[in-house]
Legacy VTK file of the C-alpha trace (Angstrom):
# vtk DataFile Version 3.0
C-alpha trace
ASCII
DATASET POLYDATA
POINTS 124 float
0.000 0.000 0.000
1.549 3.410 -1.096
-0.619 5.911 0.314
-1.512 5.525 4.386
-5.368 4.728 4.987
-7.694 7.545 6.400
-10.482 6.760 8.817
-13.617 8.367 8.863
-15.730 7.607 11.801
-19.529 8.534 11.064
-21.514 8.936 14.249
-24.757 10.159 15.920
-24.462 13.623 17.501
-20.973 14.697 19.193
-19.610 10.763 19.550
-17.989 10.733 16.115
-15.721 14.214 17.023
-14.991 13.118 20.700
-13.467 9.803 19.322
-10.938 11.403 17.077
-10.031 13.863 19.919
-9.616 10.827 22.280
-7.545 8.710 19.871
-5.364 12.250 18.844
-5.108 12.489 22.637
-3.832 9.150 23.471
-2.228 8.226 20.441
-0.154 11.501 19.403
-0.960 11.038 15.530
-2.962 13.567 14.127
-5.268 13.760 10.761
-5.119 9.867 10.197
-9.044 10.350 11.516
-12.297 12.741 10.289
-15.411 12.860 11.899
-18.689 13.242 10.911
-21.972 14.158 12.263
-25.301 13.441 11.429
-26.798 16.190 13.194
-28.419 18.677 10.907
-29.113 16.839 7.886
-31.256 14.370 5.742
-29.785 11.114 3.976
-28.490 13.074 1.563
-26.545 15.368 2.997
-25.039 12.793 5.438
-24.011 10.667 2.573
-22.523 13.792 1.083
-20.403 14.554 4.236
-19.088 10.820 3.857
-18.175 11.146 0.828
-16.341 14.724 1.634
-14.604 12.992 4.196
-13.518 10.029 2.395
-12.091 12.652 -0.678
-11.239 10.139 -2.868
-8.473 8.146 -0.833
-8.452 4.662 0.590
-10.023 3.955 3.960
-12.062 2.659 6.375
-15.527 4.082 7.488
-16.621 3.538 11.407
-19.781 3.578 12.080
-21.481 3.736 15.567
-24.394 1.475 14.509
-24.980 -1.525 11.861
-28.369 0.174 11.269
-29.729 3.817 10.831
-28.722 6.775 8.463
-24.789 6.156 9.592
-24.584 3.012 8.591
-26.910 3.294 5.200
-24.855 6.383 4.249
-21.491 4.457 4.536
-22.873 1.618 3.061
-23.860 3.509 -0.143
-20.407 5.095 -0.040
-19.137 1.892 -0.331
-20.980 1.061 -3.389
-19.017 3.482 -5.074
-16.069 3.518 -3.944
-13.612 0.894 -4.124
-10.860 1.767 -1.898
-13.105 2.168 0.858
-14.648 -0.701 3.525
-17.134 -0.093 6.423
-16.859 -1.471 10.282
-19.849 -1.369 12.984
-19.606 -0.602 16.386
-16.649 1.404 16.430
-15.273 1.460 19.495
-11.969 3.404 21.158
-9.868 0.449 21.253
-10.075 -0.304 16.862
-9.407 3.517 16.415
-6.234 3.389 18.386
-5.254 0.241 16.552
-5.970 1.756 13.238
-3.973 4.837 13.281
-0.512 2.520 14.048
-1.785 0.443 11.095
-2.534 2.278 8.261
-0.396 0.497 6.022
-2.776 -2.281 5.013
-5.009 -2.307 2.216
-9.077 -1.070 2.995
-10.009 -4.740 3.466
-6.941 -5.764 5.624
-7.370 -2.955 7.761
-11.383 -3.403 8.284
-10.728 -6.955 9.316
-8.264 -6.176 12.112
-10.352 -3.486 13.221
-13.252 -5.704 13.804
-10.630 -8.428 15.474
-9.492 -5.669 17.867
-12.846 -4.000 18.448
-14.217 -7.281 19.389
-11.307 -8.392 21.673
-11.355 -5.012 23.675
-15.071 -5.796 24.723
-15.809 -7.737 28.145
-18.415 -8.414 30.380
-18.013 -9.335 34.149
LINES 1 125
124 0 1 2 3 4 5 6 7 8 9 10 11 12 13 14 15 16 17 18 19 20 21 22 23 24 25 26 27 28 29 30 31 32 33 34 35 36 37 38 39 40 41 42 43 44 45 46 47 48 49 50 51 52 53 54 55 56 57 58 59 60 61 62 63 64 65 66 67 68 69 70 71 72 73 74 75 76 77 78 79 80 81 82 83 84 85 86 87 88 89 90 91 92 93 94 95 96 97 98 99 100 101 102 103 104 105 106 107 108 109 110 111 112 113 114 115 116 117 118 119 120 121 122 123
């Protein structure tokens, strides 16, 4: 992989912007993430500011929830852009792994997001 993935993390509300300042926080890197909002708009302005965010370069889309306008709009992304895969449920733990990982292609980098996301959740 040539160019370094981007992460876009699509989220209800303020979660999406208070992950990437978390993950800039803990992690030092900066700009590896871009959040979006659906606050404010219909379907097609949130698939709009997806598709903004994405700007043409390979990456991975979080979304907070596998249903709702998040997900749909990321999904339709997808569609249409190659370079590009989509991961539910993001959680804090898959964003920090992601920005240390960025090397991989879309699909590589998806999969071990999902792997990490999973193994970071516990019950007691």
């Amino acid at each position: 992989m040539t160019q370094e993935l981007h992460g876009v993390i699509v989220a209800h509300a303020g979660l999406a912007e208070a992950l990437v300042h978390a993950v800039e926080e803990i992690s030092g890197v900066r700009g590896a993430l871009t959040a979006v909002t659906n606050t404010g708009c219909d379907r097609t302005r949130l698939e709009e500011r997806v598709l903004e965010a994405i700007d043409d370069r390979p990456g991975v889309v979080f979304v907070d929830l596998r249903s709702g306008s998040c997900f749909v709009a990321a999904m339709r992304l997808r569609a249409g852009v190659p370079d590009v895969r989509v991961v539910s449920g993001v959680n804090l733990a898959m964003l920090l792994d992601f920005v240390f990982h960025r090397d991989e292609t879309p699909a590589e980098a998806a999969t071990r997001a999902g792997e990490v996301g999973v193994q970071a959740i516990a019950g007691g």
